[in-house]
C-alpha positions, 0 to 999 in steps of 0.5 A: 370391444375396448382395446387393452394396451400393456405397457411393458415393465421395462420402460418404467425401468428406463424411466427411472435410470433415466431420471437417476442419470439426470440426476447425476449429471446435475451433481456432476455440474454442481460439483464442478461449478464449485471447483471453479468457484474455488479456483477464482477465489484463489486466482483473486487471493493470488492476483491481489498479493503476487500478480506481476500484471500491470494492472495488479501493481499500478494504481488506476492503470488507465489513467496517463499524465498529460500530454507535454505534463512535467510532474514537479519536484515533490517533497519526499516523505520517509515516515519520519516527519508530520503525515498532514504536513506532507498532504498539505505540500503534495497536493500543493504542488500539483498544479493544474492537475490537482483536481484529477483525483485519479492522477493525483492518487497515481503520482503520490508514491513518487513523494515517498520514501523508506518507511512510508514507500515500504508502507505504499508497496504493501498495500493492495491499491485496488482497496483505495477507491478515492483519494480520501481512501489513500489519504485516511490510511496514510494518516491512520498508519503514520499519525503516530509519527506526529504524535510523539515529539523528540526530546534533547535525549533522544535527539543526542541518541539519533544515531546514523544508520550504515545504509545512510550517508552523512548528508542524508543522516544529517538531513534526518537528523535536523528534521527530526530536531525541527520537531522536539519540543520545545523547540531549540535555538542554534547553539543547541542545535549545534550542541546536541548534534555533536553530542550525537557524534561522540559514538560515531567518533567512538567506533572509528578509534576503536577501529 
C-alpha cells in the first residue's frame, strides 16, 4: 500500500519568508552600492578641485628631473604677449630634455606668470593627457592676445598698476609697445611713453 507523505503548511510558509528576506537583503545591497557610488562620485569632484595631495596638484607626479639636471633660465610669460612665440622659445630652451614630454609638461608653468600662471593653476592637470592637450588649451585661451595689436592710444593709456614696480611696469609697457602696429621708431617710443606718465605725474602733485 502506497505511503502518503503530508508535507505540512507551515514550511510553504517559511519558503516564502525565506525568499522575501532574500529578497530584501538584495535591495539592501542594492541600495548601498548605490550610496557608495555616490560618495566616489563626490570624492573624484572633491579631489580634482580641492585635494591638497600631491598627486592631485602636480602634473605627472611620477616624473623627476634628472640626475645633476639644472633647468634653464626660461622666458617668463604674463598672458600679454604672443602665446606661439612664448612655445617656440620654451621648448627651445629645454635642451637635452625636450623629447621627454612628460618633463616638458611638468616644467612649463615655471615660464608663467600673472595672468597665464592664474590661468595654469585653475585648470584641473589630470585633463592634459599630452603635451599637445596643454599647448592647444594654452593658445586657445591666450590666442586673443595675439590677435588684437596695441595702438599709439591705447600705448599712452597703458598705465601702471599699484602692485607693479616702475621696471616691471616699463618692461611691460616696451612689450607691449614692441607689438603696436605699425610698429614704431625710437623718438616714438620715447614720445608716447612720456606721454603715458603724464597721469602718473598727475596724481603725485595732487598728492
Amino acid at each position: 500500500m502506497p505511503i502518503t507523505v503530508r508535507v505540512p503548511y507551515e514550511i510553504g510558509q517559511y519558503a516564502e519568508i525565506e525568499r522575501e528576506g532574500r529578497r530584501k537583503e538584495e535591495e539592501s545591497v542594492f541600495e548601498q552600492l548605490q550610496i557608495l557610488r555616490k560618495q566616489m562620485k563626490n570624492l573624484q569632484v572633491v579631489r580634482g578641485s580641492e585635494s591638497l595631495d600631491y598627486e592631485d596638484l602636480c602634473i605627472h607626479p611620477d616624473v623627476d628631473t634628472p640626475a645633476g639636471y639644472k633647468p634653464p633660465k626660461l622666458n617668463i610669460f604674463d598672458g600679454t604677449s604672443d602665446p606661439h612665440a612664448h612655445l617656440r622659445a620654451y621648448c627651445d630652451k629645454l635642451l637635452g630634455v625636450g623629447r621627454n614630454e612628460k618633463l616638458r609638461m611638468k616644467l612649463f608653468i615655471r615660464s608663467l606668470t600673472g595672468e597665464a600662471l592664474t590661468w595654469y593653476t585653475r585648470h584641473d592637470p589630470q585633463n592634459w593627457r599630452t603635451w599637445q592637450d596643454m599647448a592647444n588649451d594654452f593658445m586657445n585661451r591666450l590666442l586673443l592676445n595675439r590677435e588684437i595689436t596695441p595702438d599709439r592710444f591705447a600705448l599712452v593709456n597703458l598705465q601702471k598698476k599699484p602692485s607693479e614696480s616702475f621696471q616691471e611696469y616699463a618692461r611691460q609697457w616696451r612689450s607691449e609697445a614692441a607689438r603696436a602696429q605699425p610698429p614704431l621708431d625710437d623718438s616714438e617710443l620715447t614720445k608716447y611713453f612720456i606721454r603715458a606718465q603724464e597721469g602718473i605725474y598727475f596724481e603725485k602733485m595732487m598728492g
